[in-house]
C-alpha positions in Angstrom: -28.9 -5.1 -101.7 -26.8 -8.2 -100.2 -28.8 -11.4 -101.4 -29.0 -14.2 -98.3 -26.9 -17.4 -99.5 -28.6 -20.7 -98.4 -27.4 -22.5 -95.3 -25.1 -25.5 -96.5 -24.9 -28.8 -94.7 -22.4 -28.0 -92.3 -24.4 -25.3 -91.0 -27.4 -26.9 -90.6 -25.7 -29.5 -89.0 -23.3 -27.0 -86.5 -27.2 -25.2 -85.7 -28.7 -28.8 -85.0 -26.1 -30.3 -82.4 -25.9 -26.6 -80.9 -29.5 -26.3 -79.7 -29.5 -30.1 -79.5 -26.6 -29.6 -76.8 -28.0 -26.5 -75.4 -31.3 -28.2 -74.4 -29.9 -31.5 -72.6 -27.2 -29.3 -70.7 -30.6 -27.7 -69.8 -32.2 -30.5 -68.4 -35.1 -29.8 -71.5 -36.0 -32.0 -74.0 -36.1 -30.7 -77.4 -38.7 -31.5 -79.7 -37.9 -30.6 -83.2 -41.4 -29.9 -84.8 -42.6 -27.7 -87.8 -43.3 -24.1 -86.4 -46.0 -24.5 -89.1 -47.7 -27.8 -87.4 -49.2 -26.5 -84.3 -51.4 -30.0 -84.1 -48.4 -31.7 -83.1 -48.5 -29.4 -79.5 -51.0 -30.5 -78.2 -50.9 -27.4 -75.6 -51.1 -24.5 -78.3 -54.2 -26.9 -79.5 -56.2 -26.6 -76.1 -55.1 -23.0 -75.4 -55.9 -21.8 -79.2 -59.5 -24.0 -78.8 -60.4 -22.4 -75.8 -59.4 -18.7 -77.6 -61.8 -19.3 -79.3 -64.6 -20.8 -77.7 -64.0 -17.4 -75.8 -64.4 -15.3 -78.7 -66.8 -16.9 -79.9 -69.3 -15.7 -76.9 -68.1 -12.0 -76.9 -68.3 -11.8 -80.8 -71.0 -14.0 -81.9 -73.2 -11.2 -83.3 -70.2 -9.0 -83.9 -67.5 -10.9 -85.5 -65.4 -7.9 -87.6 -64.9 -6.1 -83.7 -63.2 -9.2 -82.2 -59.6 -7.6 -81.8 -62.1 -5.6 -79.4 -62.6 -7.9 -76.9 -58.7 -9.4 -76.8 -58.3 -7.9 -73.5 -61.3 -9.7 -71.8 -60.4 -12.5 -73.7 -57.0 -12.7 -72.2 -58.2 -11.6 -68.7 -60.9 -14.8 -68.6 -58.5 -17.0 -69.9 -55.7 -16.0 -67.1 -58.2 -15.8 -64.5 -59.9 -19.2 -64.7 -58.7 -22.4 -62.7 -56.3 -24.5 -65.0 -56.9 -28.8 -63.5 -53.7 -29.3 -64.9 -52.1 -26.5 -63.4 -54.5 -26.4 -60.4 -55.2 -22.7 -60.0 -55.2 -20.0 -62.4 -52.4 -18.8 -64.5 -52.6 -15.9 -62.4 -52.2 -17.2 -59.5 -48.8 -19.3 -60.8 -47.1 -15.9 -62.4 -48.0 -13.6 -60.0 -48.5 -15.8 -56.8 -51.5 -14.5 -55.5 -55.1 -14.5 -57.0 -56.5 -12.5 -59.2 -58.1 -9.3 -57.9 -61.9 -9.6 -57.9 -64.3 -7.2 -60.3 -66.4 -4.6 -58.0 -69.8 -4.4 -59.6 -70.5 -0.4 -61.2 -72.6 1.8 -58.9 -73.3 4.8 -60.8 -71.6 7.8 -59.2 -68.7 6.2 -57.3 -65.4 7.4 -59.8 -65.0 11.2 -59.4 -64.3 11.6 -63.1 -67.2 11.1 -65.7 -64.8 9.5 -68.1 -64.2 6.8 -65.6 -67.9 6.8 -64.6 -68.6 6.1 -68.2 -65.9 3.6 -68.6 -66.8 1.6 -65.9 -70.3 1.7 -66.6 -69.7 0.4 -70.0 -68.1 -2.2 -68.9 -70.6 -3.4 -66.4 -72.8 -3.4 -69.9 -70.2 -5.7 -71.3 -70.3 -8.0 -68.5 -73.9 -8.5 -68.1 -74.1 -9.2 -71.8 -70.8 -11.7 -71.8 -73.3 -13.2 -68.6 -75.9 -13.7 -70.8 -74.7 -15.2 -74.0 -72.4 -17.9 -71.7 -75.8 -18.5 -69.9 -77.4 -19.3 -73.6 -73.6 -21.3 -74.6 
C-alpha cells in the first residue's frame, strides 16, 4: 500500500496562485474559507436553517423517519418564492413555474398502486397543512 507524502510548501503555494488565477480570469472572487466553518457563508446558514425548520414540521412526532420526507423537503424548499432571488428556485433553473399539485379524488389513476400512492400522499399533505397551521 503507497503511503500519501504531505504537500511541501511549494505545492501549496503552486495550488494557491492556481485557483487564485483561475477565479479572477473568471471574473469570481474567491473566498478562501474552512470547508469546516459553514458560519462564515452566510447562504449555506439560511438554506441549512430553513432545512430544518422544514423538517422540523414533517418530523416533529417522528424524528428517526426524517430521511423519509427529504423529497418533500426538497420539493417545498424549490417551490417557494426566494425575495432575494424573486421567484422560486424553480422557476430560475427550469424557467417556468412549478407545476401545481391536483388534489386526490379517489378512483381517478387506473392502477391501485397509484390510487394508493396518491392517496397517501394527500394524507401527507393534509397533515404537513396542519402542523404549519399549529407552527
Amino acid at each position: 500500500m503507497a503511503c500519501l507524502k504531505p504537500l511541501s510548501d511549494s505545492d501549496v503555494t503552486f495550488t494557491s496562485f492556481f485557483w487564485t488565477k483561475l477565479f479572477r480570469l473568471s471574473g469570481t472572487k474567491l473566498s478562501f474559507n474552512s470547508a469546516y466553518n459553514p458560519q462564515s457563508d452566510i447562504q449555506t446558514e439560511v438554506v441549512n436553517r430553513t432545512i430544518k425548520m422544514y423538517l422540523r414540521c414533517f418530523t416533529s412526532d417522528r424524528p428517526h423517519r426524517w430521511f423519509q420526507w427529504l423529497p418533500w423537503v426538497e420539493y417545498c424548499y424549490n417551490t417557494s418564492y426566494h425575495s432575494s432571488l424573486k421567484a422560486t428556485p424553480f422557476k430560475v433553473v427550469y424557467g417556468r413555474s412549478p407545476p401545481t399539485m391536483l388534489f386526490y379524488c379517489h378512483g381517478l389513476a387506473k392502477l391501485e398502486v397509484a390510487d394508493q400512492e396518491l392517496k397517501s400522499r394527500e394524507l401527507v399533505l393534509q397533515d404537513l397543512r396542519n402542523r404549519l397551521l399549529q407552527a
